[in-house]
N, CA and C atoms as a LAMMPS dump frame, in Angstrom:
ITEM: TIMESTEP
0
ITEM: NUMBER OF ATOMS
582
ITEM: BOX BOUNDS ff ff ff
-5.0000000000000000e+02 5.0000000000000000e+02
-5.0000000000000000e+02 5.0000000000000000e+02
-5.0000000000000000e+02 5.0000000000000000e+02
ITEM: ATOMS id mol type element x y z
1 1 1 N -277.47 423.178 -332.379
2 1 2 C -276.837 422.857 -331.099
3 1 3 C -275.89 423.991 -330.71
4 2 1 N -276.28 424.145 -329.256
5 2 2 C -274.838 425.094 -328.834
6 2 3 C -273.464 424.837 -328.392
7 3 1 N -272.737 424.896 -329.055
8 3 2 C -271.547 424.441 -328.726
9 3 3 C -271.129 424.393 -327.473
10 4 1 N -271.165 425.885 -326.457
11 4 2 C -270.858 425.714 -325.321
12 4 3 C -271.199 425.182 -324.488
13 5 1 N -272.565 425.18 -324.968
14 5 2 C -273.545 424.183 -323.526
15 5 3 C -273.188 423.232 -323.513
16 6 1 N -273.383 422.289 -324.641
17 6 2 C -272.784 420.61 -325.85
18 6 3 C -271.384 420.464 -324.61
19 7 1 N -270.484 421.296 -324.989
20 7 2 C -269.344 421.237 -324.472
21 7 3 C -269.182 421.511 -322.909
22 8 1 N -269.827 422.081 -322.043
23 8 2 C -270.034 422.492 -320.796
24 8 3 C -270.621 421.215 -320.236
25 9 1 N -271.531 420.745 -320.69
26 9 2 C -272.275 419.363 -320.487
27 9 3 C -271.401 418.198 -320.627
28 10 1 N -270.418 417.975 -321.518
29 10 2 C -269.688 417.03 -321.705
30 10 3 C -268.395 417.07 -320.773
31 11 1 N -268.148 418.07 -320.187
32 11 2 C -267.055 418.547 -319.36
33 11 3 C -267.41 417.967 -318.081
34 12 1 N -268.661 418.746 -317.436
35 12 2 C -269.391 417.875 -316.323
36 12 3 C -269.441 416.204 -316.035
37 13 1 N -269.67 415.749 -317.663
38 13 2 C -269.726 414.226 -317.41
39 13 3 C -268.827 413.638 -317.474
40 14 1 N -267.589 414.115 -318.161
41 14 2 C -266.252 413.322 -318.16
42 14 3 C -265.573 413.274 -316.503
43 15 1 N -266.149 414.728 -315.834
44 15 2 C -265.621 414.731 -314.679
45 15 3 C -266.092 414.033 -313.875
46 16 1 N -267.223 413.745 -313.961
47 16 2 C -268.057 412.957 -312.812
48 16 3 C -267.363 411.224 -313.108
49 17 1 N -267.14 410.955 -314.158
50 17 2 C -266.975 409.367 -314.486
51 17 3 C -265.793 409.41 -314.321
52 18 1 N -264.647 410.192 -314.183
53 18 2 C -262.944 410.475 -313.727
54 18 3 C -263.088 410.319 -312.8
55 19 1 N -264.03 410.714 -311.921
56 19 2 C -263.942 410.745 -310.158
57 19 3 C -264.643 409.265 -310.028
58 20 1 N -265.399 408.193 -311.039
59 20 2 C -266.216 407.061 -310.536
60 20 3 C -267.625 406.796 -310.134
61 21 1 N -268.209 408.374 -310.046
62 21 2 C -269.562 408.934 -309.987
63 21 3 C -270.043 407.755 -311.317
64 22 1 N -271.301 407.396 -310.68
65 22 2 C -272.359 406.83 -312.002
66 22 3 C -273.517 407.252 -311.892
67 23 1 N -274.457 407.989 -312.802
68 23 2 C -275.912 408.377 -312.352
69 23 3 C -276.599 407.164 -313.138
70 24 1 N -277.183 407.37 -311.93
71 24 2 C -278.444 405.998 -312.185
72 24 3 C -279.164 406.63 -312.881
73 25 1 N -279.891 407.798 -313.164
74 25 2 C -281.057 408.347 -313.901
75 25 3 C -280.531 409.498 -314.415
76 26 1 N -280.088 409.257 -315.739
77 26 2 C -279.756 410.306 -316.862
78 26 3 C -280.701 411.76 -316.678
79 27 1 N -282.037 410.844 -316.651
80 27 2 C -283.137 412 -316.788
81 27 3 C -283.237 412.91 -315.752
82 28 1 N -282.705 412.652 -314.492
83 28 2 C -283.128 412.747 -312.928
84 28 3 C -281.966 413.953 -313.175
85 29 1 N -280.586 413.628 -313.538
86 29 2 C -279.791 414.297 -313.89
87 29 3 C -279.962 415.446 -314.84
88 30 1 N -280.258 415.503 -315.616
89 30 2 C -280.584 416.627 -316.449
90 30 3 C -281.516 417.408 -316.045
91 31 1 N -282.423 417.296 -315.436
92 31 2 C -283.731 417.614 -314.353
93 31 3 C -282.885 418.503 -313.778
94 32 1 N -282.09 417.827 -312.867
95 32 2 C -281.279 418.722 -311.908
96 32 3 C -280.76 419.849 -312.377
97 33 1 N -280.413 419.727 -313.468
98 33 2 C -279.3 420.761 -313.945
99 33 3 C -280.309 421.617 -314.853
100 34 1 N -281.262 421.37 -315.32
101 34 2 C -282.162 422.364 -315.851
102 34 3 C -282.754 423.243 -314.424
103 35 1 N -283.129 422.437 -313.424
104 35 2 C -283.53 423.501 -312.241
105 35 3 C -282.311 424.345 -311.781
106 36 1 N -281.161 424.302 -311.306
107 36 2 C -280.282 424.668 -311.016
108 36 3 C -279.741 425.918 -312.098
109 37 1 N -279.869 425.403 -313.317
110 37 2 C -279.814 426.604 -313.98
111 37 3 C -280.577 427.723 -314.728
112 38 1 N -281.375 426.956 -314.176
113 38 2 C -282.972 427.715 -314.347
114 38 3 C -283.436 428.524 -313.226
115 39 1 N -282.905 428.383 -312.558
116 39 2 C -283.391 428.767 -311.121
117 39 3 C -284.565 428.612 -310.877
118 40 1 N -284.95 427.498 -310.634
119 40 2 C -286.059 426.827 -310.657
120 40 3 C -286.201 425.934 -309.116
121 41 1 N -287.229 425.899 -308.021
122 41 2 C -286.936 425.375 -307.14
123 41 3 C -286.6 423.804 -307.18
124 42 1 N -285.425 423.507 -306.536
125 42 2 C -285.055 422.395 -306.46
126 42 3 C -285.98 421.02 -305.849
127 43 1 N -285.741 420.243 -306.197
128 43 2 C -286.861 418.78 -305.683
129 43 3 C -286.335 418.152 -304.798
130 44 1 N -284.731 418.476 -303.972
131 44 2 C -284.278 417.972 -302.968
132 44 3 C -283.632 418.973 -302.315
133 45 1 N -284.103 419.35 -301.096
134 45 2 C -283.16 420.529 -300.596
135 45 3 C -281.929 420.253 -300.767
136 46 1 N -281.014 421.869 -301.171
137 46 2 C -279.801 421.931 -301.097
138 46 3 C -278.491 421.485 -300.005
139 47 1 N -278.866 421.11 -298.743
140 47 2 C -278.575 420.22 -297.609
141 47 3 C -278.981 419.224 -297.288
142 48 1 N -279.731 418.479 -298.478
143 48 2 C -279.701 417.408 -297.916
144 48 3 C -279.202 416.199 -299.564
145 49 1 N -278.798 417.381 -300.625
146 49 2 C -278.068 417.256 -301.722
147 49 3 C -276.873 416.661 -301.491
148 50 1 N -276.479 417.925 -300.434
149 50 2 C -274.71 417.782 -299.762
150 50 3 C -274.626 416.203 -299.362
151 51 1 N -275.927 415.775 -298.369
152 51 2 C -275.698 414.833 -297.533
153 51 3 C -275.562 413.147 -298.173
154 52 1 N -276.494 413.579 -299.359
155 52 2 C -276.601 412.302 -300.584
156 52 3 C -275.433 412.098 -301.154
157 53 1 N -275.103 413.224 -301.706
158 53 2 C -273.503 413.123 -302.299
159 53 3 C -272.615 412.537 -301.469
160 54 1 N -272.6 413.336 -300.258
161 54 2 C -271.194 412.843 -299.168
162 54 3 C -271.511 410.947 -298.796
163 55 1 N -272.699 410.845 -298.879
164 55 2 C -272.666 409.486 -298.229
165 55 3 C -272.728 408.364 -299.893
166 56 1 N -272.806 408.728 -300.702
167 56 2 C -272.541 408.178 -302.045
168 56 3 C -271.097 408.005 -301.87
169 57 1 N -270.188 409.223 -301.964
170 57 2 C -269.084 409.556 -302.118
171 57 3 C -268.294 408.248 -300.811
172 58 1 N -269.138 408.478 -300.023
173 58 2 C -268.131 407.204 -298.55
174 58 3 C -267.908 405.903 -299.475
175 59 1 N -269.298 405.837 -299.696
176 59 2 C -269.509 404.161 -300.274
177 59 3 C -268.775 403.723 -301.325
178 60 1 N -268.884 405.125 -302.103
179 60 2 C -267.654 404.758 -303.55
180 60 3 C -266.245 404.786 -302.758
181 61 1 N -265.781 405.05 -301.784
182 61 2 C -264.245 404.883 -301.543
183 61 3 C -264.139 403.788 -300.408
184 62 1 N -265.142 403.682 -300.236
185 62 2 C -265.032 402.066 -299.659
186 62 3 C -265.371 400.867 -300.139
187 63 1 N -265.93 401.03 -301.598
188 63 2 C -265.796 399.971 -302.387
189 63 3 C -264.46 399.949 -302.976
190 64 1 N -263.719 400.959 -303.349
191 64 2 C -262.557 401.135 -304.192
192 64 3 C -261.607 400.164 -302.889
193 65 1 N -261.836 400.806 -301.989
194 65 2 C -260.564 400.125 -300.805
195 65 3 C -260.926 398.932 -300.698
196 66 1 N -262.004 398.641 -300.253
197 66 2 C -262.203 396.696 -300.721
198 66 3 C -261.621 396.011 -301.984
199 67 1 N -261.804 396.748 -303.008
200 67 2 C -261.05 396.093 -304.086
201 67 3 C -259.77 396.53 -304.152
202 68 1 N -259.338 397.155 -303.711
203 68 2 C -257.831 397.314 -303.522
204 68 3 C -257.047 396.474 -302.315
205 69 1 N -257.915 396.574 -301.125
206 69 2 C -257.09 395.262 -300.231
207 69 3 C -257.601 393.879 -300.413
208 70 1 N -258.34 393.498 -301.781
209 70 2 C -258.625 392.166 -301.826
210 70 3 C -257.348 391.999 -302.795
211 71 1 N -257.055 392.891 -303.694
212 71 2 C -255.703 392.667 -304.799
213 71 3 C -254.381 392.785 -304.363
214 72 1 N -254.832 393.699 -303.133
215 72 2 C -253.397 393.593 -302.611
216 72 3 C -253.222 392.076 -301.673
217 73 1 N -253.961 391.279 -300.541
218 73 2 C -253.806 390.505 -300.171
219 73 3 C -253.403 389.374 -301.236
220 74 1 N -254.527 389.189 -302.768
221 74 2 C -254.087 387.975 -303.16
222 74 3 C -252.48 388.366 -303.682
223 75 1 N -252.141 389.349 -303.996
224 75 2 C -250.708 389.414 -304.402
225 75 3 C -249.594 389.5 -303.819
226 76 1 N -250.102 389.574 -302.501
227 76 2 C -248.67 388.739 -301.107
228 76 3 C -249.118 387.178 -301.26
229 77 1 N -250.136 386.772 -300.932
230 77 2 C -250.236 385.412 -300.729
231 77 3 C -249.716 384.952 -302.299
232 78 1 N -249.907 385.462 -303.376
233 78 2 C -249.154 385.095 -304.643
234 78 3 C -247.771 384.728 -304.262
235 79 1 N -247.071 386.231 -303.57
236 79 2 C -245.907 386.685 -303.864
237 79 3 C -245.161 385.729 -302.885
238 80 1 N -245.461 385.091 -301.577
239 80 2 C -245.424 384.82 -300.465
240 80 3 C -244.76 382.678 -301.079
241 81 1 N -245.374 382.601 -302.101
242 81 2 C -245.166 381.587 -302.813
243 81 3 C -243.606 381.21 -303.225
244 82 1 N -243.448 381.87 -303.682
245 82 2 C -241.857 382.146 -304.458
246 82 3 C -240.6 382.004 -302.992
247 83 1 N -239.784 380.983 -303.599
248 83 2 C -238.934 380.431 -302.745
249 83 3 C -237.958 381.237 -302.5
250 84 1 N -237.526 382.593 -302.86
251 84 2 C -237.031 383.392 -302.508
252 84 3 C -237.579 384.365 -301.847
253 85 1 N -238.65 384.524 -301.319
254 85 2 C -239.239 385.633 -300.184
255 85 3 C -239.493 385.33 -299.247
256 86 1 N -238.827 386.191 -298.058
257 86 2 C -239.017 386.208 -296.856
258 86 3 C -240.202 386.777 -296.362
259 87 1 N -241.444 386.784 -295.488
260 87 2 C -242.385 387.718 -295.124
261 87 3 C -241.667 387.956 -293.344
262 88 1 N -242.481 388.566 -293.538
263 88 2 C -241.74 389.092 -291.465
264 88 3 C -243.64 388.933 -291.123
265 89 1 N -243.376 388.944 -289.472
266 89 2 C -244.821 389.19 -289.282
267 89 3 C -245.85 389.941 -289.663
268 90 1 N -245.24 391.204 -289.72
269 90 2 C -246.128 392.473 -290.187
270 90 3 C -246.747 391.958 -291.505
271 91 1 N -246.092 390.717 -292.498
272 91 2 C -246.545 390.843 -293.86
273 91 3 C -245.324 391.524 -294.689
274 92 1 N -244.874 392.153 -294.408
275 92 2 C -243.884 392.79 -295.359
276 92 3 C -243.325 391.657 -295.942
277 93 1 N -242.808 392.066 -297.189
278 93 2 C -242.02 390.891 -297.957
279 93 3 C -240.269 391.064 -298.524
280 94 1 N -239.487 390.359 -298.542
281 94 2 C -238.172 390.801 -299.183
282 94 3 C -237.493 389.719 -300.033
283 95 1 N -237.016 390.3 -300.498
284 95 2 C -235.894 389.152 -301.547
285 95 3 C -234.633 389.859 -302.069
286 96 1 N -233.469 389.026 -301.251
287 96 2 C -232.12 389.318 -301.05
288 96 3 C -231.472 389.054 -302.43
289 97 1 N -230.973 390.54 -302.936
290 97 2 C -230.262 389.729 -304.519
291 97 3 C -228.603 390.164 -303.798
292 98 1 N -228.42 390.615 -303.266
293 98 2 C -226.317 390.738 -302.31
294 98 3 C -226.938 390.984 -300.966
295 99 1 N -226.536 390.358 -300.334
296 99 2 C -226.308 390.157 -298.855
297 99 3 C -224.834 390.917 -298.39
298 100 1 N -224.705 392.043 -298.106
299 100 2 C -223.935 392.791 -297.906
300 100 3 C -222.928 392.53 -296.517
301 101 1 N -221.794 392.911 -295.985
302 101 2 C -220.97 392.569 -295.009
303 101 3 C -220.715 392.78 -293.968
304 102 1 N -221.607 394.406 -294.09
305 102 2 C -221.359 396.034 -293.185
306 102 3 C -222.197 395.259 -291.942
307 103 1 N -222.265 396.731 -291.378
308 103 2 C -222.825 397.247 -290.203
309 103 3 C -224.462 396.792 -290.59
310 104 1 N -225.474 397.042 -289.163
311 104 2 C -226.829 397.428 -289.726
312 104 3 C -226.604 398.44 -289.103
313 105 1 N -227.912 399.146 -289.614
314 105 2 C -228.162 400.615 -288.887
315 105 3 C -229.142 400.051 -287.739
316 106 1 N -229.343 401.311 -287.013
317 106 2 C -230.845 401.017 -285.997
318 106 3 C -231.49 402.359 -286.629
319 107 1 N -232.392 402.07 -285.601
320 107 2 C -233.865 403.395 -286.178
321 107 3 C -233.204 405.264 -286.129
322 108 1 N -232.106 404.923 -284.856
323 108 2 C -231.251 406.295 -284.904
324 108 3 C -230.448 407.231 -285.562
325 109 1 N -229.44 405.826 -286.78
326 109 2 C -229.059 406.387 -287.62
327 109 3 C -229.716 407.156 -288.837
328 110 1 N -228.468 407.406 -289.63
329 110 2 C -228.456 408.102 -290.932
330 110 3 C -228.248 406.851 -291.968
331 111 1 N -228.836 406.697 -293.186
332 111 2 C -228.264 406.061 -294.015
333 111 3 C -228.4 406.792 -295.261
334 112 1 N -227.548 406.226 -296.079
335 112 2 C -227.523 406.445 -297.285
336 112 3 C -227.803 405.32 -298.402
337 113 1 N -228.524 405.754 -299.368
338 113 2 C -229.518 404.28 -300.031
339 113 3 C -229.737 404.779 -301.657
340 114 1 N -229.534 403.796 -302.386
341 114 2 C -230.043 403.878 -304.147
342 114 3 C -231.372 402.952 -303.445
343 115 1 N -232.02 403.573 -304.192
344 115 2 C -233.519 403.008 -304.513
345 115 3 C -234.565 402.917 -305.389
346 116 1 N -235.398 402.364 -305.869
347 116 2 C -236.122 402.619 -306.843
348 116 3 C -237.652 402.057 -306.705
349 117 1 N -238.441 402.847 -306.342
350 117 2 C -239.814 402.533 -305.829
351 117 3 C -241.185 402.328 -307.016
352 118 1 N -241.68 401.095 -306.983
353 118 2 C -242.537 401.321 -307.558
354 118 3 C -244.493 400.784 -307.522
355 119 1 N -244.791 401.147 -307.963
356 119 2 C -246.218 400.273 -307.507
357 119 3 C -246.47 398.849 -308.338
358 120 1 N -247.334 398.191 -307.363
359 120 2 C -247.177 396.34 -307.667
360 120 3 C -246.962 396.485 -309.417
361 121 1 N -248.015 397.182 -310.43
362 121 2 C -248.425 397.325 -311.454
363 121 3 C -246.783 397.432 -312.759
364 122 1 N -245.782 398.101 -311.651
365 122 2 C -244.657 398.179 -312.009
366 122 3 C -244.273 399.756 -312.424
367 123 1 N -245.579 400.397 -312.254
368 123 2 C -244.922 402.02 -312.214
369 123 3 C -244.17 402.626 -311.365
370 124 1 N -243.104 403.322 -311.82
371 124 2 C -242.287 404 -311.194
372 124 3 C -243.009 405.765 -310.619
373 125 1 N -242.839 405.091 -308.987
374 125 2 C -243.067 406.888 -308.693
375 125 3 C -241.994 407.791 -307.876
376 126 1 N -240.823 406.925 -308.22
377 126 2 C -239.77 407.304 -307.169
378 126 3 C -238.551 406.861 -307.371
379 127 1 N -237.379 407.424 -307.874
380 127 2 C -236.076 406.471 -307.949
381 127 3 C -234.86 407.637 -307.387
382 128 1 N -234.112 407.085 -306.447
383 128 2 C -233.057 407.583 -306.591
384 128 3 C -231.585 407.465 -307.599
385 129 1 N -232.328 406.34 -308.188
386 129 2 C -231.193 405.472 -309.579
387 129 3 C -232.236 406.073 -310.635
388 130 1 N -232.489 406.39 -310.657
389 130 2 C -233.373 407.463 -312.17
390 130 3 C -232.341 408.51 -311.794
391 131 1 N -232.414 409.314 -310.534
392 131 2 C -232.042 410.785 -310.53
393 131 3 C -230.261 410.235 -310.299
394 132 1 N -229.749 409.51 -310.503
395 132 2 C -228.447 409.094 -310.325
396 132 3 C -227.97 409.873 -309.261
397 133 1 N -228.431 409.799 -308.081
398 133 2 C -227.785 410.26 -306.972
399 133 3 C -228.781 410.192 -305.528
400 134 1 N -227.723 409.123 -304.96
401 134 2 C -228.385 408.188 -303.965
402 134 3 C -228.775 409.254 -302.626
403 135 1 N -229.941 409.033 -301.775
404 135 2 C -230.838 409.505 -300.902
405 135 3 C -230.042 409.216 -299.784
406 136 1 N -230.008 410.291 -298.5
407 136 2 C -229.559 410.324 -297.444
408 136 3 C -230.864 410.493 -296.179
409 137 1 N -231.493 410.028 -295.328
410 137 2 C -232.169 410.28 -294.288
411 137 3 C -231.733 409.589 -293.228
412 138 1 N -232.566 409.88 -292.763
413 138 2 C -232.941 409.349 -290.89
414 138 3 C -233.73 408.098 -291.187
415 139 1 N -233.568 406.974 -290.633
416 139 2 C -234.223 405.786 -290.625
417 139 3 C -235.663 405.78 -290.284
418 140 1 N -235.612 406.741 -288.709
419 140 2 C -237.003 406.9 -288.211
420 140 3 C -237.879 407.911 -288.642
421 141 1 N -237.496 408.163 -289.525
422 141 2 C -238.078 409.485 -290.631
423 141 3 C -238.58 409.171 -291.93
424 142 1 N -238.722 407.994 -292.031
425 142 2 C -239.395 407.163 -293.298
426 142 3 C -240.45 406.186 -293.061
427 143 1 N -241.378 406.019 -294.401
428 143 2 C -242.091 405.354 -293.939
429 143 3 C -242.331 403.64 -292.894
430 144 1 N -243.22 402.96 -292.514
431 144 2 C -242.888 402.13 -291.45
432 144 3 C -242.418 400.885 -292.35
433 145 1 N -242.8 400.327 -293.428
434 145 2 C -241.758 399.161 -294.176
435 145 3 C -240.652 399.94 -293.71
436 146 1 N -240.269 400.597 -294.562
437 146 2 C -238.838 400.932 -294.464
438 146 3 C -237.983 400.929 -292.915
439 147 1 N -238.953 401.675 -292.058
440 147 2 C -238.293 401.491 -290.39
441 147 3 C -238.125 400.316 -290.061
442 148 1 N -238.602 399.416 -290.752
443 148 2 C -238.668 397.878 -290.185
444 148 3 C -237.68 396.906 -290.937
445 149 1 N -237.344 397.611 -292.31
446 149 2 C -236.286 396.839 -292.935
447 149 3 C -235.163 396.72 -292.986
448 150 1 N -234.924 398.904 -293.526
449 150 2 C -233.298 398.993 -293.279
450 150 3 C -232.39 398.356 -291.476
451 151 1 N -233.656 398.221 -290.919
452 151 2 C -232.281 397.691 -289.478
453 151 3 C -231.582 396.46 -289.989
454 152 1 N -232.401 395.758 -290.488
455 152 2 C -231.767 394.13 -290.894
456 152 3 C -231.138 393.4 -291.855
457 153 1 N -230.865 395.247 -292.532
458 153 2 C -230.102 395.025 -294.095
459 153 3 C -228.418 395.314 -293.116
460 154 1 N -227.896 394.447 -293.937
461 154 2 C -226.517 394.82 -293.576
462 154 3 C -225.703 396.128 -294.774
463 155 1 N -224.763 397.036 -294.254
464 155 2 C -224.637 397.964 -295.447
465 155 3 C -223.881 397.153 -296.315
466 156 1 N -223.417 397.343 -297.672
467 156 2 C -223.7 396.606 -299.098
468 156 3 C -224.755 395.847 -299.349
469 157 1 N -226.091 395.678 -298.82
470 157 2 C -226.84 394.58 -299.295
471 157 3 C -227.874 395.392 -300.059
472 158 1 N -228.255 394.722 -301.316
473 158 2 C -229.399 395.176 -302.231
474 158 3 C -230.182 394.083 -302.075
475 159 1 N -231.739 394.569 -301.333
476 159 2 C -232.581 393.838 -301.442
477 159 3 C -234.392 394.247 -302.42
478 160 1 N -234.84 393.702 -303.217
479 160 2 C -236.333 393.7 -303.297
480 160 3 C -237.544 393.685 -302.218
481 161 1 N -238.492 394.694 -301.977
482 161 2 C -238.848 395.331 -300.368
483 161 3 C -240.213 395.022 -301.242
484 162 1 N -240.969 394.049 -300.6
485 162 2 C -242.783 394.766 -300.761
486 162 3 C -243.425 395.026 -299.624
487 163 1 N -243.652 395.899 -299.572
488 163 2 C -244.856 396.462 -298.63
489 163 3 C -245.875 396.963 -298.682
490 164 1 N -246.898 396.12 -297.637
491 164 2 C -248.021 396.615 -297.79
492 164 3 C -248.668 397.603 -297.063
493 165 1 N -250.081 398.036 -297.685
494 165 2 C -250.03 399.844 -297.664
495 165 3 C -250.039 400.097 -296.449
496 166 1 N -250.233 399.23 -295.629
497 166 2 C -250.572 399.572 -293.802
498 166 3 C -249.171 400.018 -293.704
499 167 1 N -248.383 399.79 -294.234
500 167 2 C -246.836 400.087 -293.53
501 167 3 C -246.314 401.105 -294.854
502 168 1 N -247.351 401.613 -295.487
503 168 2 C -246.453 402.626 -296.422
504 168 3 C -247.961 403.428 -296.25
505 169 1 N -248.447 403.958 -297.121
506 169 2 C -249.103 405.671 -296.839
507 169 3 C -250.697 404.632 -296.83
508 170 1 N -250.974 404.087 -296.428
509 170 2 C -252.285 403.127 -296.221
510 170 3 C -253.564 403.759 -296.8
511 171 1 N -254.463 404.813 -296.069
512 171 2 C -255.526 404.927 -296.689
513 171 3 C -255.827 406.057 -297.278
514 172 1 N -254.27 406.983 -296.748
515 172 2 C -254.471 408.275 -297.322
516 172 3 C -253.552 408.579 -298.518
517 173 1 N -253.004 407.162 -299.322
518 173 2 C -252.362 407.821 -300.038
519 173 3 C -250.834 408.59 -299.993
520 174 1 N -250.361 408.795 -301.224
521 174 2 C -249.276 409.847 -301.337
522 174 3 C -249.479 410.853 -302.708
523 175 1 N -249.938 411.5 -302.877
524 175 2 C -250.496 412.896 -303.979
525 175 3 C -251.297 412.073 -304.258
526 176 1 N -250.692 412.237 -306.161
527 176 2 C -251.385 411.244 -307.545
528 176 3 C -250.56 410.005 -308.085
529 177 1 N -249.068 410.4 -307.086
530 177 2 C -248.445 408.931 -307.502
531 177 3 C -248.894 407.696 -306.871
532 178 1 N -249.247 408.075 -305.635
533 178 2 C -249.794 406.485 -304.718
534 178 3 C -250.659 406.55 -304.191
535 179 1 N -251.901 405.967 -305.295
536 179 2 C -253.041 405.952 -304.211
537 179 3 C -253.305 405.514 -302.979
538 180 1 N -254.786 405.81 -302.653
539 180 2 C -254.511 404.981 -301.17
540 180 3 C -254.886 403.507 -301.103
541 181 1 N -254.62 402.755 -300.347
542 181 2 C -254.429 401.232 -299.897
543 181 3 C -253.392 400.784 -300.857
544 182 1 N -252.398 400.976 -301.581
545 182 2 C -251.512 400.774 -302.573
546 182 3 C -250.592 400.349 -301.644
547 183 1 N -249.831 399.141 -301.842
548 183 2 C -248.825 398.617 -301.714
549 183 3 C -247.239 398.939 -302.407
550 184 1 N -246.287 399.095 -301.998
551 184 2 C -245.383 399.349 -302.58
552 184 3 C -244.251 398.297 -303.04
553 185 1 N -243.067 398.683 -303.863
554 185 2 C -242.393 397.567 -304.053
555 185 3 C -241.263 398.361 -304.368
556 186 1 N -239.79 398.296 -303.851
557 186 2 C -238.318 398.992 -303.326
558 186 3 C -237.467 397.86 -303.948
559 187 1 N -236.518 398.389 -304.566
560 187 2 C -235.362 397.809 -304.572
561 187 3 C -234.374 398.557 -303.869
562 188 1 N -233.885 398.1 -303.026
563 188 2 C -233.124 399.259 -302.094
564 188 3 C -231.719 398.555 -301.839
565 189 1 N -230.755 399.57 -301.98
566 189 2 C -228.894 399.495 -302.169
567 189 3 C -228.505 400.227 -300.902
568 190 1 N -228.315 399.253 -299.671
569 190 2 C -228.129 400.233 -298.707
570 190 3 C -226.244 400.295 -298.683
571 191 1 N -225.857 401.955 -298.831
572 191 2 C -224.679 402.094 -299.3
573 191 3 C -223.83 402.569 -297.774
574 192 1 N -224.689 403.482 -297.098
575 192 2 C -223.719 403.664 -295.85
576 192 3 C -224.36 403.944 -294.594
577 193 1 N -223.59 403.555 -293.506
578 193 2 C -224.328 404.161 -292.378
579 193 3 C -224.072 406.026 -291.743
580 194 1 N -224.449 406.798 -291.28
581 194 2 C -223.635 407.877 -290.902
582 194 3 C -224.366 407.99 -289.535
């Protein structure tokens, strides 16, 4: 056996099953890749390769998003249960642990906020209480949960924020921390207005 090939071959397949790719025909597959590196004429033109892939590739990310907004719906209607959450129309969800005294902001201001963001699952992809030093923006400069919440927090109030992905990075995601259709979940310390 050749190691590199052995290993070149195994590289290919780990990548394809990382991305969710499944080949239906092992054999069909290896076929391919013996013509291709054989230079051997291919059995499906090279454009219409592209076109199989790309429309494989749709279907696999629209099965992924179906199963992601079927888990995300049952886990508001879960969450939606619990006698401490508020939903607003949009769906967004909250739960008040201090009801604070202050001011609210509107969409114009500045605030200043401890926060700590994470996905339903409970991973952290975001804290300003990790980095011990609380976040300053523009209200209307964040995502749309958030435009829709901080108005109705009063300043001192720490509340629990879920939102769903339509109102946080919906189908496109945020890098590798938040996929797309991912729902989010905030504990947010709103500390001042400016």
């Amino acid at each position: 056996m050749n190691e590199l090939s052995y290993s070149l071959g195994v590289s290919v397949g780990l990548n394809l099953k990382d991305q969710g790719f499944e080949v239906d025909s092992i054999e069909d597959f290896a076929q391919a890749m013996h013509d291709v590196l054989g230079d051997n004429d291919l059995a499906i033109p090279a454009e219409k390769v592209n076109q199989v892939v790309n429309e494989y590739f749709t279907r696999l990310q629209g099965k992924k998003a179906e199963e992601m907004q079927a888990g995300q719906k049952a886990f508001f209607a879960e969450n939606a249960k619990r006698q401490e959450i508020t939903t607003t129309p949009s769906g967004l969800q909250y739960e008040v642990f201090t009801q604070g005294q202050g001011e609210k902001p509107s969409l114009q201001n500045q605030v200043t906020v401890h926060y700590h963001g994470t996905l339903i699952d409970g991973t952290v992809f975001d804290s300003s209480v990790q980095r011990g030093e609380p976040a300053t923006f523009p209200v209307n400069g964040v995502i749309q949960g958030w435009q829709e919440v901080i108005p109705m927090m009063n300043t001192g109030s720490k509340w629990r924020v879920f939102i769903p992905s339509d109102l946080a990075y919906g189908e496109r995601g945020a890098g590798n921390a938040i996929p797309p259709h991912t729902p989010l979940v905030f504990d947010i310390e709103l500390i001042s207005i400016s």
